[in-house]
PDB file as gemmi writes it, atoms N, CA and C in Angstrom:
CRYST1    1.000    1.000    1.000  90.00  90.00  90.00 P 1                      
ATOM      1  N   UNK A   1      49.855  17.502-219.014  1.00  0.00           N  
ATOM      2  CA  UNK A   1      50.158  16.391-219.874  1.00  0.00           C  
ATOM      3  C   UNK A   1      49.173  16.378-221.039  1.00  0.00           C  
ATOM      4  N   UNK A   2      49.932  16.020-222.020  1.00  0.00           N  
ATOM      5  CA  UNK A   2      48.831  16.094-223.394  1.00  0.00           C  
ATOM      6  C   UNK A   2      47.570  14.570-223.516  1.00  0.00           C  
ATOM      7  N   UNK A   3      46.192  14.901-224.168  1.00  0.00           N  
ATOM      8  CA  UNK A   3      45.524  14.254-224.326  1.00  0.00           C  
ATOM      9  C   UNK A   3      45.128  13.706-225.435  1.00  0.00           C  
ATOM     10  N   UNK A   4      44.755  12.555-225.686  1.00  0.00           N  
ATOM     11  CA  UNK A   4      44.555  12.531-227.092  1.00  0.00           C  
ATOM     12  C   UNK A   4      42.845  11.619-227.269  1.00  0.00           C  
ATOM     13  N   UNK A   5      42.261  12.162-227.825  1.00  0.00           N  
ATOM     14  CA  UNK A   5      40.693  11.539-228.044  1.00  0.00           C  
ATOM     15  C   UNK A   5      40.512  10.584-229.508  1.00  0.00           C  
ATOM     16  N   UNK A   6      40.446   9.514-229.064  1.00  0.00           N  
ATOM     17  CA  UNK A   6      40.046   8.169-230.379  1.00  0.00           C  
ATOM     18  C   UNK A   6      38.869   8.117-230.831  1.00  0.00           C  
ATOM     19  N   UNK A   7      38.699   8.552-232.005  1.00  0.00           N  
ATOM     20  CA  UNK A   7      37.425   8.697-232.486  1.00  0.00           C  
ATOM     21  C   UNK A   7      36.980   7.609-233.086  1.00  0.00           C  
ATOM     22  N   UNK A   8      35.397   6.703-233.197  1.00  0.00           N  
ATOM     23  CA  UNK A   8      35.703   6.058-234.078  1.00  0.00           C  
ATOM     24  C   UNK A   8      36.452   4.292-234.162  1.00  0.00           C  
ATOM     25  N   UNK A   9      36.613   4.196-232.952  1.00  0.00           N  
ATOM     26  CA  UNK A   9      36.964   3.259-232.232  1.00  0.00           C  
ATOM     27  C   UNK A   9      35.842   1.907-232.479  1.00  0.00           C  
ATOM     28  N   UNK A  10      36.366   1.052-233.418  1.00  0.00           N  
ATOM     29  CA  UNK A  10      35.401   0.013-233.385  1.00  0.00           C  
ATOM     30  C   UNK A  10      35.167  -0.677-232.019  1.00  0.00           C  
ATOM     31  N   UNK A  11      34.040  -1.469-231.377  1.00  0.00           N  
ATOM     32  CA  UNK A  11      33.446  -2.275-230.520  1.00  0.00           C  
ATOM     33  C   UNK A  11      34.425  -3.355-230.344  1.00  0.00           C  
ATOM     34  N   UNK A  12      34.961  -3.653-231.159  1.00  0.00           N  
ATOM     35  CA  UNK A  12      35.654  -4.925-231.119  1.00  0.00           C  
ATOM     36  C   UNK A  12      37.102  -4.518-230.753  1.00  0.00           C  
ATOM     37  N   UNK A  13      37.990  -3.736-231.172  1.00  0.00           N  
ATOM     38  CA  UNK A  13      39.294  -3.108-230.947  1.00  0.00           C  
ATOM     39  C   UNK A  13      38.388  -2.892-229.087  1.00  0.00           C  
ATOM     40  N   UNK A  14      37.438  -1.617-228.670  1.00  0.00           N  
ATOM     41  CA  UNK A  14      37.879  -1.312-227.304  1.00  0.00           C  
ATOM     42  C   UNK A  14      37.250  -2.689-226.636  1.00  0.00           C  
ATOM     43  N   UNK A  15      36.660  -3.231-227.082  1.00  0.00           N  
ATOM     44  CA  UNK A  15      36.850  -4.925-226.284  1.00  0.00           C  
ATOM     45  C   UNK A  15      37.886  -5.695-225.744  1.00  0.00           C  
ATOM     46  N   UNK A  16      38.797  -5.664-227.138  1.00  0.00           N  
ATOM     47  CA  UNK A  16      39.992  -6.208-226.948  1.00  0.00           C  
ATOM     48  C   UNK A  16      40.819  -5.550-226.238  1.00  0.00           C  
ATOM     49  N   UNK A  17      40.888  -4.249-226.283  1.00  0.00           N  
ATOM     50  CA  UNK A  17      41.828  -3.351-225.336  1.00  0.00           C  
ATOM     51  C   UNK A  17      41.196  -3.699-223.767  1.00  0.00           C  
ATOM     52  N   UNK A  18      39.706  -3.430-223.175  1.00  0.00           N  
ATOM     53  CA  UNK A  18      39.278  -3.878-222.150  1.00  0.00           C  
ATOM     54  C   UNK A  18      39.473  -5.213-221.349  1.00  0.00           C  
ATOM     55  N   UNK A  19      40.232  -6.380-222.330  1.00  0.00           N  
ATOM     56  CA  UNK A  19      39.906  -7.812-222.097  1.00  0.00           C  
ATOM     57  C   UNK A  19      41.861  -7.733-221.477  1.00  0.00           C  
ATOM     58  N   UNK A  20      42.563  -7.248-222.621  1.00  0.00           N  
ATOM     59  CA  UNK A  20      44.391  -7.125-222.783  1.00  0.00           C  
ATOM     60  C   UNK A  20      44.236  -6.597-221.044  1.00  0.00           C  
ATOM     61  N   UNK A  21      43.855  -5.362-221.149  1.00  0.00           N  
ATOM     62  CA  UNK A  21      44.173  -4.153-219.534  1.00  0.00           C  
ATOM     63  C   UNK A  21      43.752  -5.148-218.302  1.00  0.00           C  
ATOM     64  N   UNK A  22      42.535  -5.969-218.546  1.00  0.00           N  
ATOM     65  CA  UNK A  22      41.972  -6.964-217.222  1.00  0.00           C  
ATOM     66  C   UNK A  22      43.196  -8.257-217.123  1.00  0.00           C  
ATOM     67  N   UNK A  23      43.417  -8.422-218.375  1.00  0.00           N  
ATOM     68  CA  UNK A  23      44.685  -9.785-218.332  1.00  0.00           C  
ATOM     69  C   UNK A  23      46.296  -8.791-217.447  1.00  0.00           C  
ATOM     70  N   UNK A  24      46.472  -7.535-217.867  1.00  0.00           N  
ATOM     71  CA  UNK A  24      47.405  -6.985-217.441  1.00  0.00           C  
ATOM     72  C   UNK A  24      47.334  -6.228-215.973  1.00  0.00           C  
ATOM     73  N   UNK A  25      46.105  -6.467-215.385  1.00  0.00           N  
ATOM     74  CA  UNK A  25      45.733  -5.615-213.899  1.00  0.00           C  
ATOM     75  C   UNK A  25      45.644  -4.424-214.028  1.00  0.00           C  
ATOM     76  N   UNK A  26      45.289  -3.811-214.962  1.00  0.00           N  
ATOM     77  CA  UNK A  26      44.962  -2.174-214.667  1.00  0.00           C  
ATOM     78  C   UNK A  26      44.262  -1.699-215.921  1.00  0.00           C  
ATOM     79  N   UNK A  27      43.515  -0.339-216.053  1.00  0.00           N  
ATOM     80  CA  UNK A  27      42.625  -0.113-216.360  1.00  0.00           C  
ATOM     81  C   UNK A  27      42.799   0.287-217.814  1.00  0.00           C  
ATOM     82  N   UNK A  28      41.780  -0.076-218.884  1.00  0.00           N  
ATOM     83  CA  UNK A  28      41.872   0.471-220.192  1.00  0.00           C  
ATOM     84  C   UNK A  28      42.726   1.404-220.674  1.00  0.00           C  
ATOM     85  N   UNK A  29      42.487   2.364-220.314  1.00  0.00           N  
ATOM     86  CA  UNK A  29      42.937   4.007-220.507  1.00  0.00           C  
ATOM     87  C   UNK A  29      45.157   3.414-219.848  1.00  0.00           C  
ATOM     88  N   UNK A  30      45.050   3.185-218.804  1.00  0.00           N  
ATOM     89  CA  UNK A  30      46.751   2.767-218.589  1.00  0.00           C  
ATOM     90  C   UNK A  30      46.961   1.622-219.652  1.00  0.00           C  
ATOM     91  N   UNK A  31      46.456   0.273-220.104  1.00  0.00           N  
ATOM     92  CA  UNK A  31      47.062  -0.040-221.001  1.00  0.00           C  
ATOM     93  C   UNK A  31      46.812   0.456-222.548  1.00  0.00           C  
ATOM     94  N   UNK A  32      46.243   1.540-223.308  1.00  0.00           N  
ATOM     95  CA  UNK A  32      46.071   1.719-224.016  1.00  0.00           C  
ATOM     96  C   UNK A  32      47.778   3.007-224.055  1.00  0.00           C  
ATOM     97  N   UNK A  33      48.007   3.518-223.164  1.00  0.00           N  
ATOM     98  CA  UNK A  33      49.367   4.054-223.199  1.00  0.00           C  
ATOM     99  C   UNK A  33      50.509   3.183-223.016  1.00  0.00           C  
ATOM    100  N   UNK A  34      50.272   2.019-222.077  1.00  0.00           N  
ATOM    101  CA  UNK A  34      51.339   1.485-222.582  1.00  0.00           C  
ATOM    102  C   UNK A  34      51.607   0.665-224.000  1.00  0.00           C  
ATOM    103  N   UNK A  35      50.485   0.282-224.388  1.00  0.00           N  
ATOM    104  CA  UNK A  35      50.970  -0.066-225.927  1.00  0.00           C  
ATOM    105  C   UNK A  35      51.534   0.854-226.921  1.00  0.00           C  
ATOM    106  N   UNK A  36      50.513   2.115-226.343  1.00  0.00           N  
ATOM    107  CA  UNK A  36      51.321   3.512-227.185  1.00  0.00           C  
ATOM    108  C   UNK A  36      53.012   3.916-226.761  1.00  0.00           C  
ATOM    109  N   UNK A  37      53.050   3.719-225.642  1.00  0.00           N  
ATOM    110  CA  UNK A  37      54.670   4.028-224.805  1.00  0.00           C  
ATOM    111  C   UNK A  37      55.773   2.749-225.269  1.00  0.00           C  
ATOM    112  N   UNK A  38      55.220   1.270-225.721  1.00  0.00           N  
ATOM    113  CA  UNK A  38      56.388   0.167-226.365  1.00  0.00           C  
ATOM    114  C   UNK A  38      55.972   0.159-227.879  1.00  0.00           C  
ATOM    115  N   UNK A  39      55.003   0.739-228.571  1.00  0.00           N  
ATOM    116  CA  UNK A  39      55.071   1.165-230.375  1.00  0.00           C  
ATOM    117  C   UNK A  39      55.942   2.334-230.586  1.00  0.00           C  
ATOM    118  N   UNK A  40      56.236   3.308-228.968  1.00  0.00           N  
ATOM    119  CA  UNK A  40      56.720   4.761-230.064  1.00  0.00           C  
ATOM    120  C   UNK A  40      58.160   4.230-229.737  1.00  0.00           C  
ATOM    121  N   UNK A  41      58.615   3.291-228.806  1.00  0.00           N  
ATOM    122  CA  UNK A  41      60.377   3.621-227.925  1.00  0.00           C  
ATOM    123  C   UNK A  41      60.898   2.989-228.933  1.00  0.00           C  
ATOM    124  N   UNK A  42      61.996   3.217-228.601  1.00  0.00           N  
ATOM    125  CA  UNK A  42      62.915   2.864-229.553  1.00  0.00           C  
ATOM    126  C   UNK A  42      63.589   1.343-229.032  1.00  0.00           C  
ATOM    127  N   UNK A  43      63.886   0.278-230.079  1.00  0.00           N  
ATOM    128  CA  UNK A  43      63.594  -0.905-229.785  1.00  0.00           C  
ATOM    129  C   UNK A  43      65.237  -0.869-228.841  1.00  0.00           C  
ATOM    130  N   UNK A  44      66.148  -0.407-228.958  1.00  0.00           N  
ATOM    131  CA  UNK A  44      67.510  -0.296-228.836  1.00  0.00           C  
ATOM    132  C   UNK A  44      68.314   1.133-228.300  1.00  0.00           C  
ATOM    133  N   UNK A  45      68.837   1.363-227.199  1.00  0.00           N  
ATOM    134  CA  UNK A  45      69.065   3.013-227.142  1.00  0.00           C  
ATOM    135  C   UNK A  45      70.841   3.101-226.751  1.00  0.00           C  
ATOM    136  N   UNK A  46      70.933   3.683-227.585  1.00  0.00           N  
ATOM    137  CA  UNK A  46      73.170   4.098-227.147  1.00  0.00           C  
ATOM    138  C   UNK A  46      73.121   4.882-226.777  1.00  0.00           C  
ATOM    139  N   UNK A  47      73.628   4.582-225.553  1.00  0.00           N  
ATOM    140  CA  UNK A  47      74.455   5.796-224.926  1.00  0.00           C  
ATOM    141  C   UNK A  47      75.405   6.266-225.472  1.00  0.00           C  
ATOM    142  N   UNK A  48      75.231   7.863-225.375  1.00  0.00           N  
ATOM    143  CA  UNK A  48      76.536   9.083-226.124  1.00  0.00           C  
ATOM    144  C   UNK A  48      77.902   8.196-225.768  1.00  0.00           C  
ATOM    145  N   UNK A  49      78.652   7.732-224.459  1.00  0.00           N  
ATOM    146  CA  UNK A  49      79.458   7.506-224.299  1.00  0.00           C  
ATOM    147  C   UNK A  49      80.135   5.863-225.433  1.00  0.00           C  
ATOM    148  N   UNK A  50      79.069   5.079-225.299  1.00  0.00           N  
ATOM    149  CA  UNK A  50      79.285   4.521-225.692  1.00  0.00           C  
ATOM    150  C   UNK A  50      79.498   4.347-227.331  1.00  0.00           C  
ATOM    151  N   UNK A  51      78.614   5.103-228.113  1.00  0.00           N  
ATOM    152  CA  UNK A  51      78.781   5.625-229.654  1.00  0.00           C  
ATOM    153  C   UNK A  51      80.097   6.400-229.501  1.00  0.00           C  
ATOM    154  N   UNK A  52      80.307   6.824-228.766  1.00  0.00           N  
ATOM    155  CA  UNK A  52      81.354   7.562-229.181  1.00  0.00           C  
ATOM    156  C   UNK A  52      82.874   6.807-229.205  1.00  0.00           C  
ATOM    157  N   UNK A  53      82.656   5.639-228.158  1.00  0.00           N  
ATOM    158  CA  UNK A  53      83.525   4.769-227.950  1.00  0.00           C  
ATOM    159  C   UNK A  53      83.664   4.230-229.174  1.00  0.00           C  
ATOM    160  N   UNK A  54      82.511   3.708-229.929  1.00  0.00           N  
ATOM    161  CA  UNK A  54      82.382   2.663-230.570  1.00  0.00           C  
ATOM    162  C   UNK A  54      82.891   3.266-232.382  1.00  0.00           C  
ATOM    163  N   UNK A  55      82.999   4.749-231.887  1.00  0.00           N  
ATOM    164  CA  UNK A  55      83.239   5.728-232.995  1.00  0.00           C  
ATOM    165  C   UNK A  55      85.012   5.513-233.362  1.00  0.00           C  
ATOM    166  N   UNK A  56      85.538   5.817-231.922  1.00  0.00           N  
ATOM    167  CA  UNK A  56      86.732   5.653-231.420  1.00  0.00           C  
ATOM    168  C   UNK A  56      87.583   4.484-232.330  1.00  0.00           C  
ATOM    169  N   UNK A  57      86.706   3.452-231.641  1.00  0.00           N  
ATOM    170  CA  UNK A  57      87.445   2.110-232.210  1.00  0.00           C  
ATOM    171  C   UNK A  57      87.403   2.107-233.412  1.00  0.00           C  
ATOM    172  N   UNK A  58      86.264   2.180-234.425  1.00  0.00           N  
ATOM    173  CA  UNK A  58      85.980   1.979-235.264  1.00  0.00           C  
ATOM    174  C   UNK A  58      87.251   2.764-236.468  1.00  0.00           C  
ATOM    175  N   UNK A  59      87.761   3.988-235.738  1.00  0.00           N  
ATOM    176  CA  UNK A  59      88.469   4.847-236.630  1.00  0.00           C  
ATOM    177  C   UNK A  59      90.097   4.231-236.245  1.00  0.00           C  
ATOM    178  N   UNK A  60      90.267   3.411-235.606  1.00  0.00           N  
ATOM    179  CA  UNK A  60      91.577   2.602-235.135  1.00  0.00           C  
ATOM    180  C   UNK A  60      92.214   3.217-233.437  1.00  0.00           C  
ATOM    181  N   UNK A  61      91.175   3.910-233.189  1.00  0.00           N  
ATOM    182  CA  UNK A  61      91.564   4.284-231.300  1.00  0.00           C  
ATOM    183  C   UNK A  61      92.132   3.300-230.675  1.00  0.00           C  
ATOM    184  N   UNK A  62      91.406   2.511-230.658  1.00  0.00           N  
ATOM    185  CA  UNK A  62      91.279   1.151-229.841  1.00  0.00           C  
ATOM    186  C   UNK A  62      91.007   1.463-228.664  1.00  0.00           C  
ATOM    187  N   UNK A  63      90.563   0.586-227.640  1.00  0.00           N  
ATOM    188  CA  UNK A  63      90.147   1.243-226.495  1.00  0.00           C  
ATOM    189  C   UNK A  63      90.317   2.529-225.852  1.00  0.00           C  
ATOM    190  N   UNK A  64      89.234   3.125-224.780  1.00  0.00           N  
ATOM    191  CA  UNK A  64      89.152   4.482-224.643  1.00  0.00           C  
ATOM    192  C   UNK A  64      90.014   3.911-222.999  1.00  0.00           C  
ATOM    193  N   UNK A  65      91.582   4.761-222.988  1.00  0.00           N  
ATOM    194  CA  UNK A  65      91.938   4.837-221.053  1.00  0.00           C  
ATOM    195  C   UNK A  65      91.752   5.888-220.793  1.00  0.00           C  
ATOM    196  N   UNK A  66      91.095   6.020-219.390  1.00  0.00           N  
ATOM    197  CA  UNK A  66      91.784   7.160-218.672  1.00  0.00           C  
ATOM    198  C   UNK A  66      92.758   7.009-217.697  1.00  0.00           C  
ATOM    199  N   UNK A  67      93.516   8.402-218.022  1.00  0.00           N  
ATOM    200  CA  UNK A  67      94.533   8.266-217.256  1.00  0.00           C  
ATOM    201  C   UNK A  67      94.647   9.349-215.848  1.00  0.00           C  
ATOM    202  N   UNK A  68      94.863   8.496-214.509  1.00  0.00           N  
ATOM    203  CA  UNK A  68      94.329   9.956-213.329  1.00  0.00           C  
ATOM    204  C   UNK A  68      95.886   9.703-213.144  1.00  0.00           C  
ATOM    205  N   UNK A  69      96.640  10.460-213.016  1.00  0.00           N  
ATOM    206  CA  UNK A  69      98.128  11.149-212.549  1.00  0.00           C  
ATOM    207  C   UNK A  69      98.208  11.793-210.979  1.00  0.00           C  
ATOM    208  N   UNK A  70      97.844  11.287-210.393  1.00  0.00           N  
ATOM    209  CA  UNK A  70      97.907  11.794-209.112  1.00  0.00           C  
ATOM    210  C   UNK A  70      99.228  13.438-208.399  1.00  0.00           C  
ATOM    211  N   UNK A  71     100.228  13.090-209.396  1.00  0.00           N  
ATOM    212  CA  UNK A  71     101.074  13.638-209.208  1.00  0.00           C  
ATOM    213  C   UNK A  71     100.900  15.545-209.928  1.00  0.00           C  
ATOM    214  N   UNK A  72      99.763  15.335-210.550  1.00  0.00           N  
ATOM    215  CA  UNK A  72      99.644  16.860-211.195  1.00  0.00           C  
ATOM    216  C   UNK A  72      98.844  17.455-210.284  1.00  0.00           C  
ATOM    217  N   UNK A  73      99.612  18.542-209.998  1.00  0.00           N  
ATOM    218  CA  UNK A  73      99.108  19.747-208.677  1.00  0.00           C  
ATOM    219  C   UNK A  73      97.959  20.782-209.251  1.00  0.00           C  
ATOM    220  N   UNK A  74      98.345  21.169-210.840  1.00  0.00           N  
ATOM    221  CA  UNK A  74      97.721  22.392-211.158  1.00  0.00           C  
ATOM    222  C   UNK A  74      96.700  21.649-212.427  1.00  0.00           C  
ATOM    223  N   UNK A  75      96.053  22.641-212.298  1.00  0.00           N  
ATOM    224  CA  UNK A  75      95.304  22.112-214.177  1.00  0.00           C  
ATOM    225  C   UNK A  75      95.993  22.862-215.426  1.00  0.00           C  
ATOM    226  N   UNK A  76      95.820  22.074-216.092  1.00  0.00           N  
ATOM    227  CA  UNK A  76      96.584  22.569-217.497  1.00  0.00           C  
ATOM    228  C   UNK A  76      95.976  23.947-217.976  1.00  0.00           C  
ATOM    229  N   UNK A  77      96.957  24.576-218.288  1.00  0.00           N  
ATOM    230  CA  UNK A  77      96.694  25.925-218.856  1.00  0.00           C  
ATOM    231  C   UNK A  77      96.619  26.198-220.371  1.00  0.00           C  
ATOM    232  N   UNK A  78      95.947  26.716-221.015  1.00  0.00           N  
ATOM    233  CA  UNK A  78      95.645  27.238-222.220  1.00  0.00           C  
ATOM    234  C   UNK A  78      95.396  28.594-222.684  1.00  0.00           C  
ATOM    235  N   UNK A  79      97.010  28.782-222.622  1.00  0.00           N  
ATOM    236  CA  UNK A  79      96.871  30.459-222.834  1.00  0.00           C  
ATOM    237  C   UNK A  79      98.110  30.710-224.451  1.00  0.00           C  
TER     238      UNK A  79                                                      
END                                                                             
């Protein structure tokens, strides 16, 4: 796993990080990644299926069905 070294770190910032991690139950170094892990994520995430749905509609699809046919024996051929 990659490391990263803070140089330079005012007294007062690793205070505050030391004071945040004791209010949150665990140690400096774990909350200093999780602030880094909710600044980098992304505030909102789509799922492929769903963009694609939303692609769908948008172009006049209108809802996505599937359809299961119970009655088809073979798979479709493409020759």
């Amino acid at each position: 796993m990659p490391s990263v070294t803070i140089r330079q770190l005012s007294a007062e910032t690793h205070r505050a990080l030391k004071l945040r991690a004791a209010h949150h139950g665990r140690s400096t170094e774990a909350e200093i990644r999780a602030i880094l892990d909710t600044a980098v994520k992304p505030e909102t995430s789509v799922r492929l299926g769903s963009l694609l749905a939303e692609i769908g509609q948008a172009s006049g699809g209108g809802e996505l069905d599937i359809i299961r046919d119970k009655a088809i024996s073979e798979p479709m051929r493409f020759e």
